[in-house]
N, C-alpha and C positions, 0 to 999 in steps of 0.2 A: 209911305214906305216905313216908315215908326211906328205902325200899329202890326205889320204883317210878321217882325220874327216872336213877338206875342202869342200871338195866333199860334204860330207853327206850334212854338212848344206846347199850348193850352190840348192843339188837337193831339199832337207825339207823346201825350202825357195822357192823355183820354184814350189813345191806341194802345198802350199798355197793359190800363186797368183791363180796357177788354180782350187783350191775349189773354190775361191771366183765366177765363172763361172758354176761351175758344182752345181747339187742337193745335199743336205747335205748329204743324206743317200750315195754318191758314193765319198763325202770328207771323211764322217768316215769310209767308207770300205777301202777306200786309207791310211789312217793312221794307220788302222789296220796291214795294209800291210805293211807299212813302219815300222810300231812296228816290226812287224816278223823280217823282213831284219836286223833291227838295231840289234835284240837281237841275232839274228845269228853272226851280224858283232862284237857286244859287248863280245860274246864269244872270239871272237879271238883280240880283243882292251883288254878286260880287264872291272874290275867292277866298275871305275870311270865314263866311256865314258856310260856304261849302267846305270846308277840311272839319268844321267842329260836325256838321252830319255823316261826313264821311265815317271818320271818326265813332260814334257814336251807334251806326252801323255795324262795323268792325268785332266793337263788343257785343253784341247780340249776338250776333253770328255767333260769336265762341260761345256764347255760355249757351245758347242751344247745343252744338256738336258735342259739349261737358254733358248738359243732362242726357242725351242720348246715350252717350256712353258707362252713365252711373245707373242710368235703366237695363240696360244688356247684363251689367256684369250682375246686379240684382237676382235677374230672371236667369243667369246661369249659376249663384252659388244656389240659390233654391233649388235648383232641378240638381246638381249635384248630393246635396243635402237628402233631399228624397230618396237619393238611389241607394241599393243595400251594399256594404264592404265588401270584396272579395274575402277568404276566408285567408288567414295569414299562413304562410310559408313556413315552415320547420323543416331542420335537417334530420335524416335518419339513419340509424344504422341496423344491421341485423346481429342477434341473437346466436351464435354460433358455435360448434364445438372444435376444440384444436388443443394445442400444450401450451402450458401454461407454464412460467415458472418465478417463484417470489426468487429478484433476483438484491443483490445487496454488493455496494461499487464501492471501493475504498482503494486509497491512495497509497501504497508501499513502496519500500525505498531499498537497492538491492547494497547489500554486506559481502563481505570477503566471508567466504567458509568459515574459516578462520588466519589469525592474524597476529603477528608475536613482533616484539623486535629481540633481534638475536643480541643476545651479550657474549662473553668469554668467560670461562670456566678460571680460567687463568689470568692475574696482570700481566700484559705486557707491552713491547713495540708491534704493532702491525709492519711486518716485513715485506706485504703484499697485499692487495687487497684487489677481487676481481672480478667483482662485478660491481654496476651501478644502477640507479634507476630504470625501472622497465623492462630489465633483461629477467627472463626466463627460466628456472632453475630447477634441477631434478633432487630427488631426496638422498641426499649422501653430497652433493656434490658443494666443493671445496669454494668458501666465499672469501676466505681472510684466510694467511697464514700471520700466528703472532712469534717474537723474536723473545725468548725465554730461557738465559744461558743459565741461571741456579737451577731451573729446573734438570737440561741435561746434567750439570755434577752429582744431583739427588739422584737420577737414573744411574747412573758409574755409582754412584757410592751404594746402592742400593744391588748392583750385582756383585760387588766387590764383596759386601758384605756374606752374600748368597754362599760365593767361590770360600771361604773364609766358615762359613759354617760347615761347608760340605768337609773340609780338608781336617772341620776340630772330629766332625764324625768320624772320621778313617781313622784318627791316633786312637780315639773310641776304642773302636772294634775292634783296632790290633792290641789295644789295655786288653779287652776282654780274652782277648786269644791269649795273651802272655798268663793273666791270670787263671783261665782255666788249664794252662799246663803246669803252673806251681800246686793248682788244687789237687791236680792227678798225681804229682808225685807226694805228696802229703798225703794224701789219702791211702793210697801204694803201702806206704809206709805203716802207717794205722793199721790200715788190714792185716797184715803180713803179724806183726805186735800181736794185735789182739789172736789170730789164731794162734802165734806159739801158745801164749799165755793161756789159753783157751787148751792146750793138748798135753802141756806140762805146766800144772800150777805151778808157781811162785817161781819159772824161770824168768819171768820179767817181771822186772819191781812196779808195784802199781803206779810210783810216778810216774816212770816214763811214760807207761800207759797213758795215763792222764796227759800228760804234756801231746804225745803223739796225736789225741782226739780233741784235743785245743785246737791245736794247729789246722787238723783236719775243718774243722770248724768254720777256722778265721778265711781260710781259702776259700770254702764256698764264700761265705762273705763277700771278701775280695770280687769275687765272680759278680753276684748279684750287684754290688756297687759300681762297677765298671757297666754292666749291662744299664743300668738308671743313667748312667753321663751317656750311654749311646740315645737312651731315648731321649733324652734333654738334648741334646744337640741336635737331635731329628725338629724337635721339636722348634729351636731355634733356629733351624733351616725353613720352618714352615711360617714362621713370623718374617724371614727376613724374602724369601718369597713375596708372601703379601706385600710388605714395604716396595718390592720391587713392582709389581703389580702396581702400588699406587700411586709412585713417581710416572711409571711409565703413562699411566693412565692421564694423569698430569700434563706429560707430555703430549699427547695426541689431543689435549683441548687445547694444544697452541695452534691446533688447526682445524677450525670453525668452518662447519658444513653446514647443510640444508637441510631440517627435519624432514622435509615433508615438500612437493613439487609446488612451485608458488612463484610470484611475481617478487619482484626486489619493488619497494613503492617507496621507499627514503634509505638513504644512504648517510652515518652521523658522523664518520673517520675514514680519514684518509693515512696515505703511508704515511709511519715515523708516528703516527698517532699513538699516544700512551692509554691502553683500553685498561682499566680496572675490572679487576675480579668481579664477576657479577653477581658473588655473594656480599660483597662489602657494602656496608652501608653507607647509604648518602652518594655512594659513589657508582651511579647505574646507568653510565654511559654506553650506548647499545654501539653494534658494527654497523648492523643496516635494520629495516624493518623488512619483513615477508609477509606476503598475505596469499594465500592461495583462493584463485579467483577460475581457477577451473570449473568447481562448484561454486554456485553462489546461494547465499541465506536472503532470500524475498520476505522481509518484515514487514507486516501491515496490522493497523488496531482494529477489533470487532468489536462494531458497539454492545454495552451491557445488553440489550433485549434482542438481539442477535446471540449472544455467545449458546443456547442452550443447541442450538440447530448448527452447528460446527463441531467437526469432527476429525479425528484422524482419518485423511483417507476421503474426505470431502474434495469436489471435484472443482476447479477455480479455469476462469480463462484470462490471463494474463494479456496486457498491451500494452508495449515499453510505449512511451513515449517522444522519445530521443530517436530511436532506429525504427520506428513503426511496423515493430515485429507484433505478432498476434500468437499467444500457442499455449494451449491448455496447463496445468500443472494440477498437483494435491498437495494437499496442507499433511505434512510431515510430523510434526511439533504445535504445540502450542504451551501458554507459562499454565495453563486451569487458575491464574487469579487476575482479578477485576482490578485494576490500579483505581485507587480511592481518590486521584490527580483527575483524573480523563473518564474515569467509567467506562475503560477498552480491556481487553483481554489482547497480548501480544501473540498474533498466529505467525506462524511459517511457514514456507513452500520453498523446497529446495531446487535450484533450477542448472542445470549441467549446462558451463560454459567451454568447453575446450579447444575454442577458435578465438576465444577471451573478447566477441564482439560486445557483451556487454560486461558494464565497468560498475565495480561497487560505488555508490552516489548516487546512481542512475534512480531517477523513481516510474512507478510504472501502475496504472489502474489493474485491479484485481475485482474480477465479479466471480460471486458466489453465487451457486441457486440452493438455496437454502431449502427451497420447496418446488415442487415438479408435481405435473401431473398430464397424462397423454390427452386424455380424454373430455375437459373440461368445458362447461357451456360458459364461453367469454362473452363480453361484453365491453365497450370502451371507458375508459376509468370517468372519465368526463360526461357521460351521461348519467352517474349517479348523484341523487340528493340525499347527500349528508344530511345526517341527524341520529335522535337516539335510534328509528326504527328506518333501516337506509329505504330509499326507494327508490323509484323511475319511474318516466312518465313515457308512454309507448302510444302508437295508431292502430286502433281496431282495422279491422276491413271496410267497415264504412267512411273510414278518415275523421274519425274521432276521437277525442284524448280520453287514455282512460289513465289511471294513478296506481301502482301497485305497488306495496312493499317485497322486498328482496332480502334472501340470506348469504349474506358475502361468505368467499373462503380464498384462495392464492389470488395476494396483490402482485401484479406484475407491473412492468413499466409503464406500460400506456393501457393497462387493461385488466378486468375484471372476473375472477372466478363469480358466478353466480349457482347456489347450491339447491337454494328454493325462489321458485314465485317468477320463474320466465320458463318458456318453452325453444328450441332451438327452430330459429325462423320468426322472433317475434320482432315487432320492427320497434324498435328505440329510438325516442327524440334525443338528440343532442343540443344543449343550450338553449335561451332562453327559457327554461322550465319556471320560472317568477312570473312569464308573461301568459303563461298559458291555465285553462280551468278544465279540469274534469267534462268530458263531454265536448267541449266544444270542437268546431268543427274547423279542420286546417288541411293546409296544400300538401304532402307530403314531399320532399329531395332530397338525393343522396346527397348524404354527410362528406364532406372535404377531408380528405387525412388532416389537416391540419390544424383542424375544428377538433378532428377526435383524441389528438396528441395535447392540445393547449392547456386542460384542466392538468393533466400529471406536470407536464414541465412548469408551470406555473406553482403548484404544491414542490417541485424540484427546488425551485428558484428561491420559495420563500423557508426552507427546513435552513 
């Protein structure tokens, strides 16, 4: 019994070497066989001598089923290996004619038409005041009255005065009446003198003569000097007029109208408020603020390399934001200079509100088509390779790549004026152009929209 598990191992160790020679499927029929033998032999050894052959068994088995299976997968990356690639897969688009237009999207902010706050012409009490915030107002119509008593005295003294010059003109004119009746009998006199004197010399002594043509004299005088206090008194009628005019005048800016139809948007006094002259300095306390919001001013910046392609009279499509209105407009105004802060030019579009649904603050995107063209051979912006001399890579008919340079002209959003170097119908690769070579041969698939949009919005994302 002490010589036989010797034995086993000398011959289980001699069966090895000789699988190592033989085909696997006749090393594990042998071990099979050797299995038997032992389990006959372990019957009569005992159940210690049988679990270490069991055992032992076990592992064989596995590491046969291992190298079976490190031979298959062998003999399948070979035959894999051998086999030629399918040709790679590209997306395509086609070559096509349609409009075009280089479009340009900027941010503006809408303005009241215009916008003032109202002051008083005059200091005084606000006796009244009758509108507030948000109410609605037509041009003329009455927003404050102010309470201004020296002004009415200045009106009374200023017609009193008027009544007072008219009454110095009437003593005037009846002066001149008085004195051209003294002038006619002095004169009367004169004549009568001079003709005797005149038909019988030296009946009348030359003094009187003299004396009589003195007289005669002094009364037209008289005449003429009366006649200068009439016009000096007209005249001081026409001064004291004006002064009434400009009391009165005075008086009517105690009550503060509406230039112009407009929103009230602040209110600064209330009644019993003391509003200072809105000439005085330092002292420019308003009644209310108006803005007229009927019309509004759409302000927006253009960038420097945009400004030459902006005009008056250039066509814009407007979309609030806030009330997601959508609705064409034209650029009205603009400043013609570059602010040397921003490098924008300040454009305009005047946009008619008369339902007042939108409100100055409000901002709202503004697109320009700065360039337009009906007829144009487009292409998608993302099938072009940037560089000095642009290109794109395109599928012949046999499904081959071929490389051709192109002459750009109107950039659009997601797509490409092409002027030279494509035909309309020519089929363009989109994307991966780094992976692909002149010639080689690929699967041709339409392009996904969303393949052909992702170059523009990506160059969107990073400006």
């Amino acid at each position: 019994m002490s010589d036989r598990p010797s034995d086993t191992v000398l011959a289980n160790t001699s069966g090895k070497t000789a699988s190592h020679k033989r085909p696997l499927l006749l090393v594990v029929a042998d071990e099979r066989q050797q299995a038997l033998e032992d389990s006959k032999t372990d019957l009569k050894e005992g159940l210690p001598m049988r679990s270490k052959r069991l055992l032992l068994v076990a592992v064989c088995a596995a590491a046969a089923l291992l190298l079976l299976y490190l031979v298959h997968v062998h003999r399948r990356d070979a035959a894999s290996a051998e086999a030629p690639a399918p040709p790679p897969a590209v997306s395509l688009a086609t070559a096509q004619s349609g409009f075009i237009a280089n479009q340009l999207t900027v941010a503006g902010v809408f303005q009241a038409f215009q916008e003032i706050d109202v002051h008083g012409k005059v200091s005084g009490y606000i006796r009244h005041i009758y509108v507030d915030i948000g109410d609605r107002v037509r041009k003329g119509q009455t927003l404050a009255v102010l309470e201004v008593p020296e002004l009415q005295a200045e009106v009374a003294g200023a017609e009193a005065g008027i009544t007072q010059t008219q009454q110095n003109i009437l003593r005037l004119q009846n002066e001149v009446a008085r004195e051209q009746a003294g002038y006619a009998a002095v004169h009367a006199n004169y004549v009568r003198l001079k003709q005797a004197s005149d038909q019988q010399p030296g009946l009348v002594a030359a003094q009187e003569l003299d004396d009589a043509l003195a007289k005669d004299r002094s009364a037209a005088s008289q005449i003429d000097a009366a006649k200068s206090a009439v016009a000096a008194a007209q005249g001081q009628l026409g001064v004291s007029r004006a002064e009434n005019l400009r009391v009165t005048s005075m008086e009517q800016y105690a009550t503060i109208t509406a230039p112009y139809n407009g929103v009230v948007t602040m209110r600064y006094a209330d009644t019993g408020s003391l509003i200072p002259a809105g000439t005085a300095e330092g002292l420019n306390q308003a009644v209310v603020r108006l803005a007229q919001s009927d019309v509004l001013r759409l302000r927006m910046p253009v960038p420097e390399r945009d400004v030459p392609l902006v005009h008056v009279g250039s066509q814009v499509t407007v979309h609030v934001q806030a009330t997601g209105q959508q609705f064409p407009g034209t650029v009205v105004r603009y400043t013609r200079d570059v602010s040397n802060s921003t490098r924008t030019m300040l454009t305009e579009v005047d946009v008619n509100n008369p339902d007042l649904t939108l409100t100055p603050g409000m901002y709202a995107d503004v697109t320009f088509n700065l360039e337009q063209k009906n007829d144009a051979l487009i292409i998608p912006a993302s099938a072009i390779i940037q560089g000095d001399l642009p290109s794109v890579m395109l599928v012949d008919s046999n499904n081959r790549v071929q490389k051709r340079p192109i002459v750009l002209g109107i950039s659009g959003a997601n797509s490409q004026e092409v002027t030279s170097g494509l035909q309309p119908g020519d089929r363009i690769i989109i994307g991966r152009q780094s992976e692909l070579q002149p010639g080689q041969q690929v699967t041709p698939q339409p392009a996904k929209s969303d393949l052909e949009n992702y170059q523009q919005t990506k160059q969107k994302g990073g400006q």
